[in-house]
C-alpha positions as CSV (number, residue, x, y, z in Angstrom):
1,X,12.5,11.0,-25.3
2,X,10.3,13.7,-25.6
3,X,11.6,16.8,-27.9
4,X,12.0,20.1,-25.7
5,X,9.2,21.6,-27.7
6,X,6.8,19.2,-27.2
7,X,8.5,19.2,-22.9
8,X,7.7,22.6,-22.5
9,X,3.9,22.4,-23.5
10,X,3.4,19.4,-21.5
11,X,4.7,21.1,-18.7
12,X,2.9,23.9,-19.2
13,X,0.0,21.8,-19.2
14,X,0.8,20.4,-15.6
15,X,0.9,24.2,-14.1
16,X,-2.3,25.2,-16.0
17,X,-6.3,24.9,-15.0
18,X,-7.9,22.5,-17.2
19,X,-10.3,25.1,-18.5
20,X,-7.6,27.6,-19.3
21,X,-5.2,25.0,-21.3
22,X,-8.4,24.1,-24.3
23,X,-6.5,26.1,-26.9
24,X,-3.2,24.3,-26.8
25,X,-3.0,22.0,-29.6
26,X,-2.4,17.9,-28.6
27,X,0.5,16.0,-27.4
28,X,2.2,13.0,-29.0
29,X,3.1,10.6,-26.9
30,X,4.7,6.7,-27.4
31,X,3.6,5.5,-23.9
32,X,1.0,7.5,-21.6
33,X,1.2,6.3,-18.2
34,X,-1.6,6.7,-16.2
35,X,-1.2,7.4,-12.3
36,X,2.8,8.6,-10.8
37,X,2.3,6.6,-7.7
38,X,5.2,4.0,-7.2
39,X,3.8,1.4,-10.3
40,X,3.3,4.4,-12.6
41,X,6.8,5.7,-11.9
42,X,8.4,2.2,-12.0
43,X,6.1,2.0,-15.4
44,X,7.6,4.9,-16.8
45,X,11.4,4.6,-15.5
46,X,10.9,0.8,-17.6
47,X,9.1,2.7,-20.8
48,X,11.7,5.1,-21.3
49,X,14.4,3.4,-22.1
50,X,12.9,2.4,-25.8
51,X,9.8,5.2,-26.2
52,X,8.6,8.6,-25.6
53,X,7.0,8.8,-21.9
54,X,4.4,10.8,-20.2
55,X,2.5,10.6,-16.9
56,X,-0.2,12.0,-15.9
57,X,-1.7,11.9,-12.4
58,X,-4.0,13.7,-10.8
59,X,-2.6,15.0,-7.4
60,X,-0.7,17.8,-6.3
61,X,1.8,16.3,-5.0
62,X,3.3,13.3,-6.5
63,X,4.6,9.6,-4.2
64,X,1.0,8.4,-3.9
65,X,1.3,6.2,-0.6
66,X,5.1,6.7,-0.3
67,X,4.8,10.1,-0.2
68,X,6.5,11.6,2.7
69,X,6.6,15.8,4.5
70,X,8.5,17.3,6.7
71,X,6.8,19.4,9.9
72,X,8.9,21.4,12.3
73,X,12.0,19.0,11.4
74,X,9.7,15.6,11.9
75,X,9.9,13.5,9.0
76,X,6.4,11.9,8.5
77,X,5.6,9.1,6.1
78,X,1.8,10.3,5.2
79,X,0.8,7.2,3.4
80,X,1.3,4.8,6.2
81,X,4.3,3.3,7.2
82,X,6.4,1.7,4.7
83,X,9.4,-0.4,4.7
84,X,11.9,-2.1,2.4
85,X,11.6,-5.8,2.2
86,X,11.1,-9.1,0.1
87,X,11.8,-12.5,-0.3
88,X,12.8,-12.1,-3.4
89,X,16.6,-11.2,-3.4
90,X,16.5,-9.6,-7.0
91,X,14.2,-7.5,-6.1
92,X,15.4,-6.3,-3.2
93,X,18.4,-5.4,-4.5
94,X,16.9,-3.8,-7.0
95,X,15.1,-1.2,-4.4
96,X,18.4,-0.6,-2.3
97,X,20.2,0.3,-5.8
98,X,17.6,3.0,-6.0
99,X,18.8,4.5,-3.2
100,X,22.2,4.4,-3.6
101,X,23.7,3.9,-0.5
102,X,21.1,6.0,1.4
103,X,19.8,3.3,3.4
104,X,19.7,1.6,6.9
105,X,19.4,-2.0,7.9
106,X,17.1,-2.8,10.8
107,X,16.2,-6.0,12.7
108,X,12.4,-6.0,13.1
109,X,11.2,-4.9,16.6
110,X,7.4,-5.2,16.4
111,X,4.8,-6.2,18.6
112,X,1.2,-7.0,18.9
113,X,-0.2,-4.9,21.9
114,X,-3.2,-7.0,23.6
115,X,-4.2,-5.9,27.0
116,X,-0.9,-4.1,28.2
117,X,1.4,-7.1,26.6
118,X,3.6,-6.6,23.7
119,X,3.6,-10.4,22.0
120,X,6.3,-10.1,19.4
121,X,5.2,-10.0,16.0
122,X,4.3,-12.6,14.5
123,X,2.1,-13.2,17.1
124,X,2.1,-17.3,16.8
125,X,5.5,-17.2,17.3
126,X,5.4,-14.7,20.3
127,X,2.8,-17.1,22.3
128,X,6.5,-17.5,24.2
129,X,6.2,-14.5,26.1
130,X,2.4,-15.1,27.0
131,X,1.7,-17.1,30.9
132,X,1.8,-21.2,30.6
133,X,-1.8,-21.7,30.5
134,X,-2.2,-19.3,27.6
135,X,0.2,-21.0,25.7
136,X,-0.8,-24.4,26.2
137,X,-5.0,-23.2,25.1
138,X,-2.9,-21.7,21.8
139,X,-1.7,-24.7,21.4
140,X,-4.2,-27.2,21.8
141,X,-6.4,-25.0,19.8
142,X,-4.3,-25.0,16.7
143,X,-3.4,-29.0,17.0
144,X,-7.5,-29.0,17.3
145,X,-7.6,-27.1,14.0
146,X,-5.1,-28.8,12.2
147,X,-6.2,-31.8,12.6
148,X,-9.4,-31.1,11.7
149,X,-8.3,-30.7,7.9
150,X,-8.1,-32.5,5.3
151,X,-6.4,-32.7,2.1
152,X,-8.8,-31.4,-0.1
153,X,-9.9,-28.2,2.5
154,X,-10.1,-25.1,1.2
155,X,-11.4,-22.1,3.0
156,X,-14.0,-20.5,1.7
157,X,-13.6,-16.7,2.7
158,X,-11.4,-15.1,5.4
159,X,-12.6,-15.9,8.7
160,X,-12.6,-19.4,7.8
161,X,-8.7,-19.3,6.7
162,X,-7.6,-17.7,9.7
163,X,-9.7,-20.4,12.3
164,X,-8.4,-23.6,9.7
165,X,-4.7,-22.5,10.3
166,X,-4.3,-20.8,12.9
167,X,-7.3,-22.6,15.4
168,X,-9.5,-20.5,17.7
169,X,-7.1,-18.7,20.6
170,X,-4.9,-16.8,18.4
171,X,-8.2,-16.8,16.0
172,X,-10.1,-15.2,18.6
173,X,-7.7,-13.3,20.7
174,X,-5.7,-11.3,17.8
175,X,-6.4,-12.4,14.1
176,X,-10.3,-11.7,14.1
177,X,-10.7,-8.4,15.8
178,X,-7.6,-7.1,13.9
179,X,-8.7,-8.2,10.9
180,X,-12.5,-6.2,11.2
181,X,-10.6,-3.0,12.3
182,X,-8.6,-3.2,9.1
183,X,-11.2,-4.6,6.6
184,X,-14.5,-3.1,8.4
185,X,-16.3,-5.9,6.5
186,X,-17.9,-9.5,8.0
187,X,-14.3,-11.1,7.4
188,X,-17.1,-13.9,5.6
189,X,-17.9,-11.7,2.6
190,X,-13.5,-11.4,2.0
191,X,-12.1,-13.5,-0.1
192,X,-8.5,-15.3,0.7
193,X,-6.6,-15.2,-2.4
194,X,-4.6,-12.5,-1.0
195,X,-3.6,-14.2,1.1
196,X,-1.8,-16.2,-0.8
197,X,0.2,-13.5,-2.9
198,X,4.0,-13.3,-1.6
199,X,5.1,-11.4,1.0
200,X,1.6,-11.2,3.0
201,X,0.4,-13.5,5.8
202,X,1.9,-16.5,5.2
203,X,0.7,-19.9,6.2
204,X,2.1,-20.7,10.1
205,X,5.1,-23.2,10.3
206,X,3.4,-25.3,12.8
207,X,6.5,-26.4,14.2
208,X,7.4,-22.7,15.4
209,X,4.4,-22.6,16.7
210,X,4.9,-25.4,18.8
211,X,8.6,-24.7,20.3
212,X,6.7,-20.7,20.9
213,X,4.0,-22.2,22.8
214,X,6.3,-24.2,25.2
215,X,8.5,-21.2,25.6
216,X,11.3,-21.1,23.4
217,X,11.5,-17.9,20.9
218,X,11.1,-18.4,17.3
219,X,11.1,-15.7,14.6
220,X,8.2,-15.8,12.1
221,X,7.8,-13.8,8.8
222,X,11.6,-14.1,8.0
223,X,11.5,-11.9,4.6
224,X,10.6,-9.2,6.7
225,X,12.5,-9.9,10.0
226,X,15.2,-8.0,8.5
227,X,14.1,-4.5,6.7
228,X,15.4,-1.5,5.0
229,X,14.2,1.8,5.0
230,X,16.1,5.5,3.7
231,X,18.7,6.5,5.9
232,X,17.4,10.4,4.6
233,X,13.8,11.6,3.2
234,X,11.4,8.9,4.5
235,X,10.1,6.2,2.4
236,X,9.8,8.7,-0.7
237,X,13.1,9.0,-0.7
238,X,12.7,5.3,-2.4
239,X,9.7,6.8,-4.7
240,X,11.8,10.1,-5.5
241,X,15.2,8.2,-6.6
242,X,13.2,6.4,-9.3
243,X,11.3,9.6,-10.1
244,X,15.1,11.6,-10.6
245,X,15.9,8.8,-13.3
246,X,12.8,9.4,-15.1
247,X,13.3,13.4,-15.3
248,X,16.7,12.4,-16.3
249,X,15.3,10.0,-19.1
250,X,13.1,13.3,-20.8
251,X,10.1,11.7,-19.4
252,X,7.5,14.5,-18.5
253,X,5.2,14.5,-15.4
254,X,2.2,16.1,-15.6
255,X,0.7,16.5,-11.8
256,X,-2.8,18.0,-10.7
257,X,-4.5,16.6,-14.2
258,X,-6.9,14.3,-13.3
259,X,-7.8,11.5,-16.6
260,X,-11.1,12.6,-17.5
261,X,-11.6,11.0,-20.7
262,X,-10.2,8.6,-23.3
263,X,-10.9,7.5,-26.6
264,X,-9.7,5.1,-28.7
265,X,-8.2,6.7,-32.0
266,X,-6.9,5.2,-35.5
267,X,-3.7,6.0,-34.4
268,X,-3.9,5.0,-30.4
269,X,-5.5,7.2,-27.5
270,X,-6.1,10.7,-27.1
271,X,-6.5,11.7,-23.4
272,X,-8.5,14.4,-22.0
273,X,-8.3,16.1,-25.6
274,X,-4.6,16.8,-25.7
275,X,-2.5,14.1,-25.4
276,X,-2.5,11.5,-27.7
277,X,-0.5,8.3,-27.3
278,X,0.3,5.3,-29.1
279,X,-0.4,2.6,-25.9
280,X,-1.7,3.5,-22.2
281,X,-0.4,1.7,-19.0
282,X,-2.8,2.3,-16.5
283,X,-2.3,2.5,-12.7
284,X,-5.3,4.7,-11.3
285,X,-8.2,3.0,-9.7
286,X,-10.2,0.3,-11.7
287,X,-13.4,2.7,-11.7
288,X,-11.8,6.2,-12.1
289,X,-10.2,4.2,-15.5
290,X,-13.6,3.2,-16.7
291,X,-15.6,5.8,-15.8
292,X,-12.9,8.1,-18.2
293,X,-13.7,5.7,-21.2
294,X,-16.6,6.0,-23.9
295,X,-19.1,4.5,-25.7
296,X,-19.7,0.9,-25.7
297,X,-16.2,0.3,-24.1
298,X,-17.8,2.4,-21.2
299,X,-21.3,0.6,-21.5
300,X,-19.3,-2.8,-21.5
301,X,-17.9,-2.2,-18.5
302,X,-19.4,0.1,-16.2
303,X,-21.8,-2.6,-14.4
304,X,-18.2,-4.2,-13.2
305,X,-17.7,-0.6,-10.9
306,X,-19.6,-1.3,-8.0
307,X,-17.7,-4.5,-7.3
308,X,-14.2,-2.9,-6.9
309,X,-14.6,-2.1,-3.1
310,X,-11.9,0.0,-0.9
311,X,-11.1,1.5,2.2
312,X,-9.7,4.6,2.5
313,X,-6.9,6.0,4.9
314,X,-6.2,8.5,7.2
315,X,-2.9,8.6,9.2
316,X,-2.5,10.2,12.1
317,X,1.1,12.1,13.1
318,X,1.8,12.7,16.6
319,X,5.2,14.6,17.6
320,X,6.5,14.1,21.3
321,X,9.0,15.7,23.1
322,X,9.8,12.3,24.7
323,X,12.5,9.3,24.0
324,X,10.7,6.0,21.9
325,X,10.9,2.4,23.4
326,X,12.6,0.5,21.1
327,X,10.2,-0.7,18.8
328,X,9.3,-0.1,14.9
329,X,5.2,-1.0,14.5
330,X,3.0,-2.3,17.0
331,X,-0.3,-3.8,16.0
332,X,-3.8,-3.1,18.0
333,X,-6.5,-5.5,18.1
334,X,-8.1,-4.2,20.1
335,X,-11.6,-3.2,18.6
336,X,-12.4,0.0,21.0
337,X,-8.9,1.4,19.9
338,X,-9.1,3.7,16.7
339,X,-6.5,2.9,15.3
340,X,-5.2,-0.8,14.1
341,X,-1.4,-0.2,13.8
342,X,1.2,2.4,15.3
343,X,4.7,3.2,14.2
344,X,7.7,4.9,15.9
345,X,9.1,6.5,12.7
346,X,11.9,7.6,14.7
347,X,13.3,4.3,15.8
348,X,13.2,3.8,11.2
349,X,15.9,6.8,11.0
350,X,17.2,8.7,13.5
351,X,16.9,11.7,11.0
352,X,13.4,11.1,10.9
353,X,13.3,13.4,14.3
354,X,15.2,16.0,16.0
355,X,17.5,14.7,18.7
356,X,15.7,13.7,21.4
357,X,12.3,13.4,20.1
358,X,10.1,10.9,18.5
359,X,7.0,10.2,16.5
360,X,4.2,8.2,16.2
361,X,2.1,7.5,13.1
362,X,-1.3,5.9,13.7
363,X,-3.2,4.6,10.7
364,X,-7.3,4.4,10.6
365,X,-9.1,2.5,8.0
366,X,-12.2,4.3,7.1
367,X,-15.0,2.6,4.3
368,X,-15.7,5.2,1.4
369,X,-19.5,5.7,2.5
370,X,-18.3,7.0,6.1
371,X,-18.3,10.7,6.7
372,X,-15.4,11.6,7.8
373,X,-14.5,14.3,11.0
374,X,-10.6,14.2,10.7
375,X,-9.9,16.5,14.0
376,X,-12.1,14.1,15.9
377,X,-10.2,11.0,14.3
378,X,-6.9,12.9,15.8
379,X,-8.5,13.3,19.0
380,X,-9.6,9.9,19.6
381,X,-5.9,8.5,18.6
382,X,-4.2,10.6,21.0
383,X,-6.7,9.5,24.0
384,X,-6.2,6.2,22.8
385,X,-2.8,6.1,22.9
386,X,-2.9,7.7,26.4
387,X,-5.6,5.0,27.5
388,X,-2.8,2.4,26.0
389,X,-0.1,4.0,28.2
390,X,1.7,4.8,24.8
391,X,1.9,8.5,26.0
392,X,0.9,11.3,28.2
393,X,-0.9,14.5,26.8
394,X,2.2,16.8,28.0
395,X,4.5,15.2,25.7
396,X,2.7,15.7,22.8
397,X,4.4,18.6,20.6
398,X,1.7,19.0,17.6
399,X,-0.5,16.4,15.8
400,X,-1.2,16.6,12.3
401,X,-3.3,14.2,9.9
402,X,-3.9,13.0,6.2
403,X,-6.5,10.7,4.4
404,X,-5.9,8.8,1.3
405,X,-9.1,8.0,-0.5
406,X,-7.9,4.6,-2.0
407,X,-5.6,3.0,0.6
408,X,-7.0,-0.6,1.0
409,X,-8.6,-2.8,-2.3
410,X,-10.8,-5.1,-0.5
411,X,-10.6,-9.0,-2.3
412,X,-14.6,-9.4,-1.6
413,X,-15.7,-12.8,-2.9
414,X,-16.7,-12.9,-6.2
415,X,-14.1,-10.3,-7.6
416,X,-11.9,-13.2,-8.9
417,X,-13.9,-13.5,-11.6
418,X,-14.7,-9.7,-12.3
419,X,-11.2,-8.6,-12.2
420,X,-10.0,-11.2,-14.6
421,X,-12.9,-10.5,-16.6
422,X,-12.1,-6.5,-16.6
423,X,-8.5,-6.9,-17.0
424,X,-8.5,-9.3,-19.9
425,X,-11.1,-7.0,-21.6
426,X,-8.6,-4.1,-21.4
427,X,-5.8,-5.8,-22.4
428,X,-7.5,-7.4,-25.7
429,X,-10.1,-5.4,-26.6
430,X,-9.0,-1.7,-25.7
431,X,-5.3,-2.2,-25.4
432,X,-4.8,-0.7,-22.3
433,X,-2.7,-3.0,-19.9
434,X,-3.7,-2.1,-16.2
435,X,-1.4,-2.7,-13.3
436,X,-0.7,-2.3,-9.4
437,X,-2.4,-1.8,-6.3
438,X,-5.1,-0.1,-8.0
439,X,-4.7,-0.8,-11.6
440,X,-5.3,-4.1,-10.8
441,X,-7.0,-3.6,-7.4
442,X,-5.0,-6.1,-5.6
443,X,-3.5,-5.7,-2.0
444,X,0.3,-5.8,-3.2
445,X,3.6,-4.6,-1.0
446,X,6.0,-2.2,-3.1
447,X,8.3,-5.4,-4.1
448,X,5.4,-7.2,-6.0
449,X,4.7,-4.2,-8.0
450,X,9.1,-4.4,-9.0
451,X,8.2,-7.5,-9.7
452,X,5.2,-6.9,-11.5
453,X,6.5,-4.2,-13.9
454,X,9.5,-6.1,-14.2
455,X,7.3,-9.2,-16.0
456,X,5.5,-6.7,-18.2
457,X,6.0,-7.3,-22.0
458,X,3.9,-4.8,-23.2
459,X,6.5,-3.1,-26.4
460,X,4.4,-3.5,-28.7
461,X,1.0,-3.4,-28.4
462,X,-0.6,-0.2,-29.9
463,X,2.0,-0.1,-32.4
């Protein structure tokens, strides 16, 4: 733990200007945790148990993409919408501890919306609700596709993975044009390792797919056909029962300090001239962390920047004084639709909403070199979700939206190699073990990064 001396300037640190905090003198730290989103707050609740703890982010407001506000009594998950789930049972046992007790159970009502027809999600084993000939072309498209393969296939880059399994109807109709809304990339320059990694779209059981197609309902996605979610406080009330255990550990979170700079001492780190730390676990963005280092670690690495490619985020609350159909997330393919997926947050807790009410979060993927008009964004989603019959301009009670600049890391082909190559290089050379979404710029759900922190041995280095 920290000593109550050492506390009290750190925290004075976190409420001060940078350029009015020069004078204090440096802080010591065992472990200096880099980012307070959900890794670096799982990093830090695992740290403290056996070292001193401190982490630094740079926003105002900690939760990163679990961060959630309340307006005029409507709870809004601002990050997106987030749920609890995983296949792994440890895991998710581990996530409902953290909220001890304050949790609900749902069964997953989720749709794909194409041309006025909710197909239950997933959408190859929804083809049950679709006419006869539509399910027979499904069909015969994905037998066409399968068969097609051999052995030793191996898809190439995204587009190609979703046609190989998944053939050209549901290719065509749903998979593609979602998948360009979300990415805003050729789906050929994506790379499909990710989709590979647990918990995100897995490979189709062919056999649903068949009994769906002839008109017999099947259940796809199973690790997430059950889900949790807080039965109070939105989805940070998951991030903010982890955070309460590391106050209570002594660990001290320094908000609004952004990691300028670090360099590598006899004795560890120092970060941005005042605290100095004995090992780094770093969960910021893959750039922002290089971009803070010097010298020839800096000149090493700084070619590797440009290949880390993201989308940003902007979500998009809408309040109505109106009941919700029954449903949790729909997803939107279609491509003159703003927005690829909508949530009824109201329908995840009914304290999420004053009786009677509901709410709608719509999610927008924007690419970092798009300028962005966020009132026109709103606009557009609340005429598309009128144009989608979703809901009608007098129910709407306010609207209010966010952006995230990193949201989406984008697995373009080629960054395989880079990653590896700049992860391995912080690890052995620098010492600096980098981890989640961002830290190690893969597209992972909040169970991967349990798991993730979970498998960290990282005790001793820098010691």
């Amino acid at each position: 733990m920290i000593d109550r001396e050492k506390l009290i300037l750190v925290n004075h640190i976190s409420n001060t200007h940078q350029e009015e905090s020069g004078g204090l003198r440096a802080v010591m730290i065992d472990t200096a945790v880099l980012g307070c989103g959900w890794t670096g707050i799982l990093l830090s609740n695992k740290y403290a148990k056996f070292s001193s703890v401190l982490c630094i982010d740079g926003a105002e407001k900690l939760g990163g993409l679990l961060r959630t506000e309340v307006v005029d009594g409507f709870t809004i998950d601002v990050g997106g919408s987030h749920v609890i789930f995983s296949r792994d049972r440890g895991v998710l046992d581990k996530m409902l501890n953290f909220l001890s007790g304050n949790v609900v159970e749902h069964e997953r009502k989720s749709y794909v919306q194409l041309n006025g027809v909710f197909i239950p999600y997933p959408f190859e084993n929804g083809l049950y609700v679709l006419p006869p000939e539509e399910r027979a072309e499904a069909l015969a498209s994905l037998i066409e596709a399968l068969l097609s393969l051999d052995k030793s296939w191996m898809p190439k880059n995204l587009e190609e993975w979703i046609y190989g399994f998944f053939g050209s109807y549901i290719a065509k109709r749903y998979l593609i044009p979602y998948n360009r809304k979300i990415w805003k990339r050729p789906l050929d320059e994506i790379d499909v390792d990710w989709v590979y990694t647990p918990g995100r779209l897995p490979i189709p059981n062919w056999r649903d797919v068949v009994r769906s197609a002839i008109g017999i309902p099947t259940q796809g996605y199973l690790e997430q056909a059950k889900f949790y979610y807080p039965l109070k406080g939105g989805i940070q009330a998951l991030y903010s029962a982890v955070y309460e255990r590391v106050a209570n550990e002594g660990v001290a979170l320094v908000k609004n300090n952004r990691v300028e700079s670090i360099k590598i001492t006899l004795d560890g780190f120092l970060i941005n001239e005042k605290i100095r730390a004995k090992r780094i676990l770093n969960t910021i963005p893959l750039p922002s962390l290089i971009e803070s280092l010097s010298g020839s670690i800096y000149d090493d690495l700084k070619q590797y920047v440009r290949d880390f490619d993201y989308n940003s985020l902007i979500t998009v609350a809408v309040a109505l004084d109106k009941s919700a159909p029954p449903h949790h997330w729909i997803y939107v393919p279609n491509e003159d639709v703003i927005f690829h997926r909508y949530s009824w947050l109201n329908n995840y807790s009914v304290y999420n909403t004053p009786s009677g009410k509901s709410l709608i979060l719509a999610e927008i993927t924007i690419p970092p070199s798009k300028s962005v008009d966020i009132a026109s964004i709103s606009e557009k989603t609340v005429l598309d979700l009128e144009r989608l019959g979703v809901v009608e301009g007098e129910d709407v009670i306010f609207v209010k939206a966010w952006m995230y600049e990193y949201a989406y890391p984008i697995h373009r082909i080629g960054l395989n190699s880079v990653r590896k190559y700049v992860l391995d290089y912080l690890l052995k050379k620098v010492g600096i073990a980098s981890l989640g979404r961002w830290g190690s710029w893969r597209y992972m759900n909040t169970d991967a990064i349990v798991r993730e922190v979970e498998r960290l041995n990282y005790k001793h280095i820098g010691e």
